[in-house]
C-alpha positions as CSV (number, residue, x, y, z in Angstrom):
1,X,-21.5,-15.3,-16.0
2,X,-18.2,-16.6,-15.4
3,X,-14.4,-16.0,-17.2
4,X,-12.2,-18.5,-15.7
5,X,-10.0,-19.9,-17.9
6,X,-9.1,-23.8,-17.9
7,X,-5.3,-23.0,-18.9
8,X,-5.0,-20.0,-16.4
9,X,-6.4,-23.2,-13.2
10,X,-3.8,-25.7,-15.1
11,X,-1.7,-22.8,-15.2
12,X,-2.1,-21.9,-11.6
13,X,-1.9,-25.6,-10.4
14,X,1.2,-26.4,-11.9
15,X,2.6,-23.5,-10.5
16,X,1.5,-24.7,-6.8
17,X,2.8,-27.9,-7.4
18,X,6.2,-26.2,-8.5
19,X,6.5,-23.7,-5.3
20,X,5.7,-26.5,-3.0
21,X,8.8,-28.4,-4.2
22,X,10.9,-25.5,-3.7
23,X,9.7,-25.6,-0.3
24,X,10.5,-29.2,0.1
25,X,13.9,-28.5,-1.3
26,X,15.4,-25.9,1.2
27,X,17.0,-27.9,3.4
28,X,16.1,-28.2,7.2
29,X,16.8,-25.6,9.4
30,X,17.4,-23.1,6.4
31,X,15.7,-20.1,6.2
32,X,13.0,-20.2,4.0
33,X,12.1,-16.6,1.3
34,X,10.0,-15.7,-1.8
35,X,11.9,-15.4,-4.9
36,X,10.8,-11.8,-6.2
37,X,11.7,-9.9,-9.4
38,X,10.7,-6.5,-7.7
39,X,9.0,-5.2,-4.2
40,X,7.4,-2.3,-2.4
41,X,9.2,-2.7,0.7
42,X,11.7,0.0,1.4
43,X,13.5,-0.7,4.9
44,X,17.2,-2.2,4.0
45,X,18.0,-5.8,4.4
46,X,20.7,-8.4,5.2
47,X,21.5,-9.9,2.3
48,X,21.3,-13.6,1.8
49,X,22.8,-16.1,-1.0
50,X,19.4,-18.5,0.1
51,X,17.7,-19.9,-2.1
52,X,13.8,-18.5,-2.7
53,X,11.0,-20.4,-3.5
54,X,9.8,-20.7,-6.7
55,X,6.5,-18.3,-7.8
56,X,6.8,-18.4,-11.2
57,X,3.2,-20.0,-12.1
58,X,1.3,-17.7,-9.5
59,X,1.3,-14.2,-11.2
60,X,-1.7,-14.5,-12.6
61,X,-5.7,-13.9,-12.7
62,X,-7.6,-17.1,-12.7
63,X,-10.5,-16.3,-13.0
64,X,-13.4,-13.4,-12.6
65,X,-16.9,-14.6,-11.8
66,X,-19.0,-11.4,-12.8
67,X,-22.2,-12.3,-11.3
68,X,-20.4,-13.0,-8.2
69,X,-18.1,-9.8,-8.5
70,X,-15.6,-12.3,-7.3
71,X,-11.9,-12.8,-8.5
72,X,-9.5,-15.6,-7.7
73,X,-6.3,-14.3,-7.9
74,X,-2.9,-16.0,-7.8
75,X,-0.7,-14.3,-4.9
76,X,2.1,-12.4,-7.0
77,X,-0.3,-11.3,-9.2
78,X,0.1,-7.4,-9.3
79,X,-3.2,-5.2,-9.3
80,X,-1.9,-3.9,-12.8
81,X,-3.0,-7.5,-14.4
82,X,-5.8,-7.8,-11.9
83,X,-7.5,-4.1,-12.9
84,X,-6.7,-5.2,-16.6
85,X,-8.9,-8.3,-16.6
86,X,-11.5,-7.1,-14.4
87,X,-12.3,-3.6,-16.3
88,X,-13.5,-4.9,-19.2
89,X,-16.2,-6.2,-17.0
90,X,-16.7,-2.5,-15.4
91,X,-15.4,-4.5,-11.8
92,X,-12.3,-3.4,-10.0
93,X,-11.2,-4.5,-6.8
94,X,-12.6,-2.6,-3.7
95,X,-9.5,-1.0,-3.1
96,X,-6.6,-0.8,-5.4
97,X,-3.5,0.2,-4.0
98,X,-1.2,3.1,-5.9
99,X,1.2,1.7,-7.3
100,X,0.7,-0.7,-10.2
101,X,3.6,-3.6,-9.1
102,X,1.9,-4.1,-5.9
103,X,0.9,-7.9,-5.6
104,X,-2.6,-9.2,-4.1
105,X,-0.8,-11.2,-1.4
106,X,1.8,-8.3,-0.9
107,X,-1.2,-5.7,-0.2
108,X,-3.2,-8.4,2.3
109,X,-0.4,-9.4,3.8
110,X,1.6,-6.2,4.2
111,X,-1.9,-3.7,4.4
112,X,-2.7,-1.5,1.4
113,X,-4.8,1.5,1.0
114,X,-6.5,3.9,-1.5
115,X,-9.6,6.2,-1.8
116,X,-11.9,3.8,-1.3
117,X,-10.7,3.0,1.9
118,X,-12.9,5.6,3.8
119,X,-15.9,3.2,2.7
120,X,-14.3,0.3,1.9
121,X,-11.8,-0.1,3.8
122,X,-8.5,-2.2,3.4
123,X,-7.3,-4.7,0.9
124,X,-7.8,-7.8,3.2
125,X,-11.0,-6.8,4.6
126,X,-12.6,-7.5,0.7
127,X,-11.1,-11.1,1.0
128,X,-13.5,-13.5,1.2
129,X,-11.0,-16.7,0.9
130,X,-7.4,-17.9,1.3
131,X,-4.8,-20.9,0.4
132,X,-1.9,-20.2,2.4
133,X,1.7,-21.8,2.4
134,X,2.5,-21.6,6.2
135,X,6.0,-21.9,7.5
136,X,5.1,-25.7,8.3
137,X,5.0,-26.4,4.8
138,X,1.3,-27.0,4.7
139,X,-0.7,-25.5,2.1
140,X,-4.0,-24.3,4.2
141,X,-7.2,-22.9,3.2
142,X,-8.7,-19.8,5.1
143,X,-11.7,-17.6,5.1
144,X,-14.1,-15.3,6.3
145,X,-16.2,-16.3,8.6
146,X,-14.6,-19.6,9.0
147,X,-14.7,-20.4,13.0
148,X,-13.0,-23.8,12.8
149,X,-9.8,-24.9,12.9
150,X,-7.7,-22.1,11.1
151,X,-10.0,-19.0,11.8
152,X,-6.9,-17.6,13.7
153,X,-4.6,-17.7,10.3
154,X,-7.3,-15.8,8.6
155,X,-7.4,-13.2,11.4
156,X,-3.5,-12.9,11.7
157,X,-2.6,-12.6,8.2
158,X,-2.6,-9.0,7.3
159,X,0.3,-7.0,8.5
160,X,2.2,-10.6,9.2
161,X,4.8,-9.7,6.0
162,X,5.1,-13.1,5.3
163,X,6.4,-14.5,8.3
164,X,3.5,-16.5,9.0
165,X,3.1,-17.7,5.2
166,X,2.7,-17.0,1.9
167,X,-1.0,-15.8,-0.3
168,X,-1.0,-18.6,-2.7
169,X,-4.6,-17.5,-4.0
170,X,-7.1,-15.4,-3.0
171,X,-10.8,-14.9,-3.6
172,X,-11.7,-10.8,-3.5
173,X,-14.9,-9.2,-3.8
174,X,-15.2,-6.5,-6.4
175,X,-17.2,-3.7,-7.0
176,X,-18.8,-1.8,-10.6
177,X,-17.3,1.2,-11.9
178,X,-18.2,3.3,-14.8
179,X,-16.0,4.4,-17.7
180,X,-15.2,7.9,-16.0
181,X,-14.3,9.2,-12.9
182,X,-15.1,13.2,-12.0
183,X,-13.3,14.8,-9.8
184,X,-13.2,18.0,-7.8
185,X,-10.3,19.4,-6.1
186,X,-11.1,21.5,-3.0
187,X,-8.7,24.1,-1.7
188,X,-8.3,24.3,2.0
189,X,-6.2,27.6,3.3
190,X,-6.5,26.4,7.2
191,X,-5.8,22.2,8.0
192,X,-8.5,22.2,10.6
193,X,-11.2,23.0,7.9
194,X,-9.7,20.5,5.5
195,X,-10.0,17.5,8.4
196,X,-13.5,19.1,9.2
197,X,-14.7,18.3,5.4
198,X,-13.1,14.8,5.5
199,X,-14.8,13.6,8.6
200,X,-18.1,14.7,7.1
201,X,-17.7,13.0,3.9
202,X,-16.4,9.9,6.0
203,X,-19.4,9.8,7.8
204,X,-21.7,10.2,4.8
205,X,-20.2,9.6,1.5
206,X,-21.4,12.7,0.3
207,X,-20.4,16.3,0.8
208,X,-23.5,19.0,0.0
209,X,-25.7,16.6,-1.0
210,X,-23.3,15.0,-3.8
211,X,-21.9,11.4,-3.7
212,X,-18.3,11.2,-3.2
213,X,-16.9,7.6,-4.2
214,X,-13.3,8.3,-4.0
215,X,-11.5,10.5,-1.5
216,X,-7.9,11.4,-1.0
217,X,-5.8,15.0,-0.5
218,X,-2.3,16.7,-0.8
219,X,-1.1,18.6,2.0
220,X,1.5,21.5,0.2
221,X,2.0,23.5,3.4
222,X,0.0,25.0,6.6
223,X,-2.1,26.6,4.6
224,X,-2.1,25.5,1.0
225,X,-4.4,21.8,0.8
226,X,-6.2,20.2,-1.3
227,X,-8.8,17.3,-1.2
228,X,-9.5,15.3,-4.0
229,X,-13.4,14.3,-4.5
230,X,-14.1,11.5,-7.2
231,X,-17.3,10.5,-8.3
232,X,-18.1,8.1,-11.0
233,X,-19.6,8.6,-14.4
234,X,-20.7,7.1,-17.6
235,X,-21.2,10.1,-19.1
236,X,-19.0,11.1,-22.3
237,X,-16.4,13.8,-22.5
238,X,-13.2,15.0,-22.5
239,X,-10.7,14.0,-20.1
240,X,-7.0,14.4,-18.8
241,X,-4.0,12.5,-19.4
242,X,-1.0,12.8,-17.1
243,X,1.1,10.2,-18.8
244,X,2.2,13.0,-20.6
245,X,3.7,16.8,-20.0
246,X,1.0,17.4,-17.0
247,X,1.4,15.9,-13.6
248,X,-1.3,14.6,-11.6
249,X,-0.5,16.6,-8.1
250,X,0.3,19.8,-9.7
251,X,-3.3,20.1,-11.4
252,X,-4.8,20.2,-8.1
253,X,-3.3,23.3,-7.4
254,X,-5.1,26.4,-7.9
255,X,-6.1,29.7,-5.4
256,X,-9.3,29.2,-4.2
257,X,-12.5,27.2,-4.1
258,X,-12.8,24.0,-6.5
259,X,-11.2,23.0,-10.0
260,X,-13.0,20.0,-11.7
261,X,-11.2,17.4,-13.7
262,X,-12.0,14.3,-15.4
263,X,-10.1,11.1,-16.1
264,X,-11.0,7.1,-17.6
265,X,-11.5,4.9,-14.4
266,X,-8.0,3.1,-15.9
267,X,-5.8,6.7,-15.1
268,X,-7.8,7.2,-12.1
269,X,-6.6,4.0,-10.5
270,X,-2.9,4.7,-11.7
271,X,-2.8,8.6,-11.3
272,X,-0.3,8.1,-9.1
273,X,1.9,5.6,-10.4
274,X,3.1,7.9,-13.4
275,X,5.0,10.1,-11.2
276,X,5.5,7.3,-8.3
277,X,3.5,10.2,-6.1
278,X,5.6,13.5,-6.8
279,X,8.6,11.4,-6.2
280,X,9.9,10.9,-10.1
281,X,11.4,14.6,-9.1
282,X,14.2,13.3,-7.3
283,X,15.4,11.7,-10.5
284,X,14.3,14.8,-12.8
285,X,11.7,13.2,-14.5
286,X,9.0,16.3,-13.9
287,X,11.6,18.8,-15.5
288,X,10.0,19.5,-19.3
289,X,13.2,19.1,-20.7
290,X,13.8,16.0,-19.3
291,X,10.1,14.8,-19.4
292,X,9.4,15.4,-23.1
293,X,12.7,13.0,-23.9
294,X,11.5,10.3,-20.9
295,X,9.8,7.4,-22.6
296,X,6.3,7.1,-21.7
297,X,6.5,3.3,-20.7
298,X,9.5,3.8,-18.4
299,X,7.1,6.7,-16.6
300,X,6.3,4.8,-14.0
301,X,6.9,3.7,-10.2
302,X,8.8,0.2,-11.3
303,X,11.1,1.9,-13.3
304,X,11.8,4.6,-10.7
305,X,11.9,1.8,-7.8
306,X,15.0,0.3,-10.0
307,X,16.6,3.7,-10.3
308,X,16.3,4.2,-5.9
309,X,17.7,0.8,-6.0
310,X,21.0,1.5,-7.9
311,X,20.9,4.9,-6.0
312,X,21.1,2.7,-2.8
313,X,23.5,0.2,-3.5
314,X,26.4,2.9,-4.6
315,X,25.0,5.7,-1.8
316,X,24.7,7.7,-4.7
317,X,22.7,10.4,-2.7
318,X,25.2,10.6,0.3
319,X,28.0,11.0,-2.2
320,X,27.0,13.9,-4.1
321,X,26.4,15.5,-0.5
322,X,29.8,15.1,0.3
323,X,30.8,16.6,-2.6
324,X,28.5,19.6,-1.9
325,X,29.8,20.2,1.8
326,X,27.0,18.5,3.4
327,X,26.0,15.5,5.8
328,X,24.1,12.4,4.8
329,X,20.9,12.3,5.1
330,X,18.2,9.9,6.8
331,X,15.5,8.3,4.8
332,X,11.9,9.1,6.2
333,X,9.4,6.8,3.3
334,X,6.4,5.9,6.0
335,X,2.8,5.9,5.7
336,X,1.0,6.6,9.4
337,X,-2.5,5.9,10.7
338,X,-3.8,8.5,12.8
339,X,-7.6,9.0,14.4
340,X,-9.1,11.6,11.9
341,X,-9.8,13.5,15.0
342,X,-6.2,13.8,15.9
343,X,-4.8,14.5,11.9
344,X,-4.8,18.2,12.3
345,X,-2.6,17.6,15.3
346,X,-0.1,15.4,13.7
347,X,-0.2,17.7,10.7
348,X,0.5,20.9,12.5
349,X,3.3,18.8,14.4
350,X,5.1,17.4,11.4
351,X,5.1,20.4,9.7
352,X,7.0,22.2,12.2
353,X,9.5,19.7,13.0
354,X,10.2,17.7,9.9
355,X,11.1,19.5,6.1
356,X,9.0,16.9,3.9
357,X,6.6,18.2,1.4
358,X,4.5,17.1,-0.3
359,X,2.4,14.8,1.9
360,X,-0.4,12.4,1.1
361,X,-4.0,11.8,3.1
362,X,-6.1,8.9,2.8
363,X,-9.3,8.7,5.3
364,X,-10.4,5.0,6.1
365,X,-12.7,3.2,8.4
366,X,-12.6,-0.2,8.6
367,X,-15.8,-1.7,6.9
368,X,-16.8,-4.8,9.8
369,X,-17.2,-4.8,13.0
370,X,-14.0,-7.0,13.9
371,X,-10.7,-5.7,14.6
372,X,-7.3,-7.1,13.3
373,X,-5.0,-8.2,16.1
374,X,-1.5,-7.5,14.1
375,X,-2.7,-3.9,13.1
376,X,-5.4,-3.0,16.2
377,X,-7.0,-0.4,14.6
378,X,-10.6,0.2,16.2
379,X,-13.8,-0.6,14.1
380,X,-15.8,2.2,14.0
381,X,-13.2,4.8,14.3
382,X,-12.0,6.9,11.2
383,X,-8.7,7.4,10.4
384,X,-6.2,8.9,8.0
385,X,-3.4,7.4,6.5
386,X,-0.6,10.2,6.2
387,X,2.1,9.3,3.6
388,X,5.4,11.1,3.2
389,X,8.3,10.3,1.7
390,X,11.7,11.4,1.3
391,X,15.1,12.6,2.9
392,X,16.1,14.8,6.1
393,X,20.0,15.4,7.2
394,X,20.8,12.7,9.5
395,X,20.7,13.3,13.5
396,X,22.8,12.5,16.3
397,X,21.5,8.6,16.3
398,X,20.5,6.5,13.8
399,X,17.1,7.3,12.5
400,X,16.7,10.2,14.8
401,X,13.7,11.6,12.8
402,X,11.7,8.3,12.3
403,X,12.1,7.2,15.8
404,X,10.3,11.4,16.6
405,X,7.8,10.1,13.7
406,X,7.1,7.2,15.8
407,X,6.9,8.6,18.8
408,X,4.5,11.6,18.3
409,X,2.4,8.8,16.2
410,X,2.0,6.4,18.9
411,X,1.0,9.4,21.4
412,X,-1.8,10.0,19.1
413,X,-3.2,6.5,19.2
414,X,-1.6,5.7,15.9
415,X,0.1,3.1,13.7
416,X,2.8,3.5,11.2
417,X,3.1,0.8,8.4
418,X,6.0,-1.7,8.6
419,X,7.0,-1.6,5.2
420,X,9.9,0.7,5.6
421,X,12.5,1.7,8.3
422,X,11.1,1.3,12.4
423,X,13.2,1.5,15.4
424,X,10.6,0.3,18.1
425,X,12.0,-1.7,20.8
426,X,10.7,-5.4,21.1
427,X,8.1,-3.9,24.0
428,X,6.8,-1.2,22.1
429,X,5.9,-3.4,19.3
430,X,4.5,-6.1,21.0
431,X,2.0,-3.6,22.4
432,X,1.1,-1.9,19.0
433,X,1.0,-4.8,16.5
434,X,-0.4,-7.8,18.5
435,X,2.8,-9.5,20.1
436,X,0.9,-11.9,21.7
437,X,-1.5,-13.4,19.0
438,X,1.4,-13.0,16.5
439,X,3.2,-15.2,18.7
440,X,0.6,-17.9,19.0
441,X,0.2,-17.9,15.2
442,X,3.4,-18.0,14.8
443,X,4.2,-21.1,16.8
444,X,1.4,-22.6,15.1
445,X,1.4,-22.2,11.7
446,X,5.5,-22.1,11.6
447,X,6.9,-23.9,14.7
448,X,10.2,-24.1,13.6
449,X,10.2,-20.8,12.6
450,X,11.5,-21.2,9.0
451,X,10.3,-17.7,8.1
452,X,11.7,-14.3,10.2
453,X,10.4,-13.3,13.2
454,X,7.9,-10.0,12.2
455,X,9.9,-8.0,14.6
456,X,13.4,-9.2,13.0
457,X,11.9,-8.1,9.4
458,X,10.6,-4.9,9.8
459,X,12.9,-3.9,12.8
460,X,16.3,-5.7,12.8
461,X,16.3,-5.7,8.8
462,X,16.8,-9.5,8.8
């Protein structure tokens, strides 16, 4: 059985038609940009009066073939719409990333991650086709297993941020859920023990002889973590809400042993959006007070992404530090890959040197046996995504703290994601992200280089 809708392809193809004009329409030799209501990218950039291309007909899902479990999706359509018209199905996406205005070409394109990655592994790897606007102007069709002329696009896409092209659709897999997810939350008093039980459930899915189908944790302090088992269930019963009073990361807290929980598949998949994570605090949205009197709708990470934005653009934090006697402070918002066998290691280190709690973990293992040469992580070999995200007092250079951060991550045979601040030097990030197939993409697929340089965007801030 297929749902695709006639009006959402006329819909769609209009809307090509449309953003290919405003291609044609930059002049030559002008930069070239998306024109986006909101993002999840948190380095600062230069500002520019340039004009941005037109996306306006490519938000939305075109179609969902359910005996496939395929979806073709337009490229700024965010996994909020996508989860919405693939549920009533009981399909979701293989992975769904956090936060609800995340975009399908945003999370291929820029990497994503949830907890499914430990089994499935990342948003791009579940892609099973492409049309991409390149730099060139040309509007090219990629996909898996495709050895002809543009396998190399297909292979160089994720973790290119646009600078090789844009998602103009995409064809996903998806996978069937049930109504309910169950979940256990396992306290861990020592971080070796808590990386111990992640590598075995990595390896088998299970962890004493039950399925686990979701995986994720909250590292509190040295000795107070959690992991977060999910399992899915069609079984009836009550569950929790935590678009409410409660908030998600503070259930999982308890003394010892397990607490169990239970939530629809729908508040699973946007536990933490509600609370953007745990960081809603920082505008006092988890005070009751202030919680009861916060309007539901506005409780989520869009509307706390506009609030860091006005915060940003009058330096409202830096001020009120000033007033209070004290420096500025340095934003550290990073996710990092590190092999699971070396997480205890960077956890033990980051503790001790950087005063950032709460912090996330998210095992994953790339599912194929191919590597991707702009983020070379190694098939085969588990990792875990470690996601923290807040302030320090500045240092005696500019990003003193992220620039540690990236050091002690690349001595660990790490990555970090590039979707917020870096300091790398144009060697070092040649070495870790693929300098040299970047560049031959690059020169192909926009030769006269009407998109940034990747090292421009996510180091210079162009």
């Amino acid at each position: 059985m297929s749902a695709f809708a006639t009006d959402a392809r006329t819909t769609h193809a209009a809307g090509v038609e449309r953003l290919l004009a405003s291609y044609w329409a930059v002049p030559p030799g002008s930069p070239v940009r998306l024109a986006k209501r909101t993002s999840n990218l948190f380095r600062s950039r230069a500002a520019t009066d340039a004009p941005g291309l037109d996306t306006s007909g490519l938000t939305q899902v075109i179609g969902v073939d359910v005996d496939a479990r395929t979806a073709d999706v337009a490229g700024m359509c965010t996994y909020e719409d996508l989860v919405a018209a693939t549920l009533p199905f009981g399909l979701a996406p293989l992975v769904v990333p956090q936060l609800k205005t995340i975009t399908l070409g945003g999370a291929v394109t820029g990497l994503g991650i949830e907890s499914t990655s430990f089994r499935n592994g990342l948003p791009h790897e579940s892609v099973l086709e492409m049309d991409i606007l390149t730099g060139a102007g040309e509007l090219v069709t990629v996909s898996r297993g495709d050895t002809g002329e543009h396998a190399e696009l297909f292979r160089a896409f994720p973790n290119s941020y646009g600078t090789l092209g844009y998602a103009v659709r995409l064809r996903i897999e998806l996978e069937p859920v049930l109504p309910f997810v169950e979940l256990t939350h396992l306290r861990f008093h020592r971080l070796d023990d808590l990386v111990a039980a992640m590598a075995e459930i990595v390896g088998s899915a299970a962890l004493d002889g039950v399925a686990v189908e979701y995986l994720d944790g909250v590292v509190f302090s040295a000795d107070e973590a959690y992991l977060c088992l999910g399992r899915r269930t069609a079984a009836s019963g009550p569950v929790s809400d935590y678009t409410r009073q409660r908030i998600f990361y503070r259930s999982m807290q308890h003394d010892d042993g397990a607490v169990h929980d239970r939530l629809t598949t729908l508040d699973y998949l946007w536990r933490w959006d509600t609370d953007w994570f745990w960081c809603s605090e920082a505008f006092g949205a988890q005070h009751p007070l202030v919680r009861r009197f916060w309007p539901r709708r506005l409780r989520r990470s869009r509307s706390y992404a506009s609030l860091m934005r006005v915060e940003r653009r009058y330096d409202l934090g830096n001020r009120i530090e000033r007033l209070k006697g004290l420096p500025p402070r340095e934003r550290v918002i990073q996710d990092v890959e590190v092999p699971i066998e070396r997480c205890a290691e960077f956890l033990d280190w980051f503790l001790a040197n950087v005063p950032i709690e709460p912090i996330w973990l998210c095992p994953l293992r790339l599912r194929g046996d191919d590597a991707w040469p702009l983020y070379p992580m190694e098939p085969h070999r588990s990792y875990v995504n470690v996601g923290f995200w807040s302030t320090v007092p500045v240092g005696a250079v500019e990003g003193e703290t992220n620039r540690r951060i990236e050091r002690e991550v690349a001595g660990l045979d790490g990555h970090k994601s590039l979707y917020s601040d870096a300091f790398y030097s144009r060697d070092e990030f040649d070495d870790l992200y693929g300098g040299g197939a970047y560049r031959a993409a690059k020169a192909r697929y926009d030769p006269d280089s009407r998109l940034l340089d990747l090292y421009e965007k996510a180091v210079q801030r162009r």
